[in-house]
C-alpha positions as CSV (number, residue, x, y, z in Angstrom):
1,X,-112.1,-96.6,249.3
2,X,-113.6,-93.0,250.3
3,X,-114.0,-91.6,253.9
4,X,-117.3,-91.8,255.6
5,X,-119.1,-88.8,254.8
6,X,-119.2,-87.8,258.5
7,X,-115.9,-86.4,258.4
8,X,-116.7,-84.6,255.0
9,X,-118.1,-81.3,255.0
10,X,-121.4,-81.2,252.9
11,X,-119.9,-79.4,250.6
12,X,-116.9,-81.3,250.0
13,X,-119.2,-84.6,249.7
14,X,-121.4,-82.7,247.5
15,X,-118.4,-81.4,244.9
16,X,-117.0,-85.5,245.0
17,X,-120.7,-86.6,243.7
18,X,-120.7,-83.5,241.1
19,X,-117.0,-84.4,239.5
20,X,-118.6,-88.3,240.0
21,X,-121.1,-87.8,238.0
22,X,-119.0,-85.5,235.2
23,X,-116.3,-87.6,235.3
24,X,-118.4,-91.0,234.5
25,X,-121.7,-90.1,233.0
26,X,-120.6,-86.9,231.6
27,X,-123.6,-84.6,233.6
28,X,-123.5,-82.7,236.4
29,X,-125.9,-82.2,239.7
30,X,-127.6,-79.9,237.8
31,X,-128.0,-81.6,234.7
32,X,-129.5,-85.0,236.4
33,X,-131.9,-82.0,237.7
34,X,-131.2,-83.8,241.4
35,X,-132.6,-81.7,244.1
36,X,-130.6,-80.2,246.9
37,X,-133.1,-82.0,249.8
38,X,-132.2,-85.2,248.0
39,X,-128.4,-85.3,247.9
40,X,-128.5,-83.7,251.8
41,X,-130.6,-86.7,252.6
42,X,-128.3,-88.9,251.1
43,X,-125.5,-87.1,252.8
44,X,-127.1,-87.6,256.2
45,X,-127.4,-91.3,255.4
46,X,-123.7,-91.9,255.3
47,X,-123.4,-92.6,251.7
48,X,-120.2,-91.9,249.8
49,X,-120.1,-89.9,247.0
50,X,-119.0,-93.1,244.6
51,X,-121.9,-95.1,246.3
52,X,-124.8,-92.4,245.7
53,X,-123.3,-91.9,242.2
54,X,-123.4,-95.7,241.7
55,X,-126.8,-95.7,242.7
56,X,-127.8,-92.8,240.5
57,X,-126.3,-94.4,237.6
58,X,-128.0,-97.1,238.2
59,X,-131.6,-96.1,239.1
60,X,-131.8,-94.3,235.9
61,X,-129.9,-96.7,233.9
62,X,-127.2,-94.1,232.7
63,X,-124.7,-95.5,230.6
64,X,-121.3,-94.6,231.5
65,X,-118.2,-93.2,228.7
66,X,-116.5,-95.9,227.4
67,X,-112.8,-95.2,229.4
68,X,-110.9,-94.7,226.6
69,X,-113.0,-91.1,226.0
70,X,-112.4,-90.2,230.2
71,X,-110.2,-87.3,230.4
């Protein structure tokens, strides 16, 4: 289980929900085109990075690699 985002920099919460993203959908913050405003107010909420990306993932129906392709 992550740490509450409170004691993560933005940044550092940030580069978790970029290498999130990469590492199970295979985008990046700026692929998915997500706004900066967005993911701070997301941040501000207390959302983990594994949580927002769930909820990306989700809200967009993005299918995830298969695990065997995961690096």
């Amino acid at each position: 289980m992550e740490a509450s985002t409170t004691s993560k920099s933005y940044g550092d919460w940030r580069d978790s929900v970029n290498q999130s993203l990469h590492r199970i959908y295979c985008i990046t913050i700026a692929d998915a085109g997500i706004e900066e405003q967005f993911l701070i107010n997301y941040w501000q909420s207390n959302e983990t990075p594994v949580e927002f990306v769930a909820w990306f993932g989700n809200k967009f129906d993005l299918d995830p690699m298969p695990t065997l392709v995961r690096a």
